[in-house]
C-alpha positions in Angstrom: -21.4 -13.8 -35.0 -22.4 -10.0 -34.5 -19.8 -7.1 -33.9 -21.6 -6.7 -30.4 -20.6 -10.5 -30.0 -17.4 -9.9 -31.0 -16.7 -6.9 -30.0 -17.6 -7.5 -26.3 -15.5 -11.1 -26.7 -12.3 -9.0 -27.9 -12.8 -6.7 -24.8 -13.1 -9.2 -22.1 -10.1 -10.9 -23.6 -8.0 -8.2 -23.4 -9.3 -6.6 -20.4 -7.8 -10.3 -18.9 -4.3 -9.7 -20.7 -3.9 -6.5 -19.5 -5.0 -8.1 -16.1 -2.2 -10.6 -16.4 0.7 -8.2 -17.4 0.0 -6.2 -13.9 0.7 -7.2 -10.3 -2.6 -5.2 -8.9 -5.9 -5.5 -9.9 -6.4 -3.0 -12.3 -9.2 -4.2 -14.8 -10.4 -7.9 -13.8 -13.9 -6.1 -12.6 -13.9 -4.4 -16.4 -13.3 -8.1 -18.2 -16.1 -8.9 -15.9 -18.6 -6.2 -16.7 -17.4 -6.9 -20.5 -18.7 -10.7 -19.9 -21.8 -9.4 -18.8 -22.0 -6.9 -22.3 -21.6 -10.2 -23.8 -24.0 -12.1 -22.5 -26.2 -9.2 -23.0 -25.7 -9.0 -26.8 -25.8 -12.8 -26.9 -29.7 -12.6 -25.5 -29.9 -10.0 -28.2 -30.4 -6.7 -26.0 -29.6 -3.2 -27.9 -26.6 -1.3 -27.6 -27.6 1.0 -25.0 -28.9 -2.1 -23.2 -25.0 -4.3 -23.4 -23.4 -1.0 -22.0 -25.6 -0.5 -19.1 -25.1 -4.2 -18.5 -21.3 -3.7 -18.4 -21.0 -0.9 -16.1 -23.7 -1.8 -13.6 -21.7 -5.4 -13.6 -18.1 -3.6 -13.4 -19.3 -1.5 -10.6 -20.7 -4.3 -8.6 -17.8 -6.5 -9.1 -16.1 -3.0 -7.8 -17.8 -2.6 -4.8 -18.3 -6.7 -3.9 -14.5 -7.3 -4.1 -12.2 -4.5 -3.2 -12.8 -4.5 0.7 -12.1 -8.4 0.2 -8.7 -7.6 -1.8 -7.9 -5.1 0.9 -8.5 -7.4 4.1 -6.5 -9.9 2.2 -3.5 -7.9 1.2 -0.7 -8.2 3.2 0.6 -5.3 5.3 2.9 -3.1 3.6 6.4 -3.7 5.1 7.5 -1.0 7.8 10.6 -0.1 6.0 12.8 2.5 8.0 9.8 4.2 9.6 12.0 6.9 11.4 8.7 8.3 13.6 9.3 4.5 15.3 12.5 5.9 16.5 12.2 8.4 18.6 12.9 7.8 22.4 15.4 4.7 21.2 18.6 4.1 22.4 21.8 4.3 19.4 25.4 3.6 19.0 27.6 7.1 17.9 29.5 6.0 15.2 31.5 8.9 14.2 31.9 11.7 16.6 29.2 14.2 16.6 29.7 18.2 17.2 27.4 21.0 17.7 26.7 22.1 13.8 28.2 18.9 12.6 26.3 16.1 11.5 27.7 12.1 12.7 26.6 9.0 12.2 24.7 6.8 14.7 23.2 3.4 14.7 19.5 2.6 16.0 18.0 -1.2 15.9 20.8 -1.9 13.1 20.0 0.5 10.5 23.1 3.6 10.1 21.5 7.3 10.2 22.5 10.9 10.6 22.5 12.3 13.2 22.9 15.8 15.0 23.4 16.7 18.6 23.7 20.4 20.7 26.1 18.5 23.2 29.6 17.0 21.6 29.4 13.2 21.2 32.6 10.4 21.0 32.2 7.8 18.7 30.9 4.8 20.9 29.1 6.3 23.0 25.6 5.4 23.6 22.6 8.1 22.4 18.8 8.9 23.2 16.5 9.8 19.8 15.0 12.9 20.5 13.8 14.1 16.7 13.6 13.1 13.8 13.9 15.2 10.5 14.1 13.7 7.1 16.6 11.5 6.8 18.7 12.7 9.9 18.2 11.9 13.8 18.4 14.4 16.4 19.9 12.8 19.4 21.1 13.6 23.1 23.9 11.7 25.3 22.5 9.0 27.5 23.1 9.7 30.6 25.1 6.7 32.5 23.7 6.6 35.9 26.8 7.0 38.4 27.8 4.7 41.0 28.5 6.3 43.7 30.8 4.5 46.4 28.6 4.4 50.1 
C-alpha cells in the first residue's frame, strides 16, 4: 500500500469521526473529496493530480448538498421574539410608575415593562415598544358603557 493510499484512507476516516462527534455538517463533503484523493491515488494519478481530485470533489459535494441540508432543516424555534409583541395585549403584574420599571405578562411569558402613565397591578396593557429585554407599554383603554 502507498503513503498516498494510506494517507488519503486515514483522512477520509477521520474526516468521518470528526463528522460523527458534531451535530452540523461540518466535514462530510471533505471525507468525500478525500475518497475521491483515494481513488485517485489508487488509479495511480500524481500528487498534484489526488489533490485537485479532492477539492474539485469537496466543492461539488459543497455546492450539490447545502441548499438540500438547508430546505430540509427544520425552522429554528421562535423563542421570545419580542418584535412579535408589539401591539399585544398584557397582564400588569406589579404596579408600574412613570421612571419605574414593573412587570407585565404577554402570551404567558413575564417581561419588564415601563409606562409614562401609572399602572395597578391587574390591569390590562397595550405593547407599544420594545427595548432589550423590557416592554414599553400603555393602559388599555376599557371602552365605557354609558347608560342611554
Amino acid at each position: 500500500m502507498t503513503p498516498s493510499l494510506l494517507f488519503w484512507l486515514a483522512a477520509a476516516v477521520a474526516l468521518l469521526a470528526a463528522e460523527g462527534l458534531t451535530v452540523n455538517l461540518v466535514s462530510i463533503w471533505f471525507a468525500v473529496g478525500a475518497v475521491g484523493g483515494l481513488a485517485a491515488s489508487w488509479l495511480g494519478a500524481s500528487l498534484l493530480v489526488q489533490f485537485a481530485v479532492f477539492a474539485l470533489v469537496s466543492f461539488v459535494c459543497l455546492l450539490v448538498t447545502r441548499p438540500l441540508v438547508r430546505r430540509l432543516r427544520p425552522a429554528a424555534p421562535k423563542g421570545l421574539d419580542a418584535d412579535g409583541n408589539l401591539g399585544r395585549t398584557g397582564l400588569v403584574l406589579t404596579p408600574i410608575r412613570p421612571g419605574c420599571e414593573g412587570r407585565v405578562r404577554v402570551d404567558g411569558v413575564d417581561w419588564r415593562a415601563a409606562c409614562s402613565t401609572p399602572l395597578e397591578a391587574g390591569a390590562r396593557c397595550r405593547v407599544t415598544a420594545v427595548g432589550a429585554t423590557t416592554l414599553t407599554v400603555e393602559p388599555l383603554s376599557v371602552p365605557s358603557h354609558s347608560a342611554t
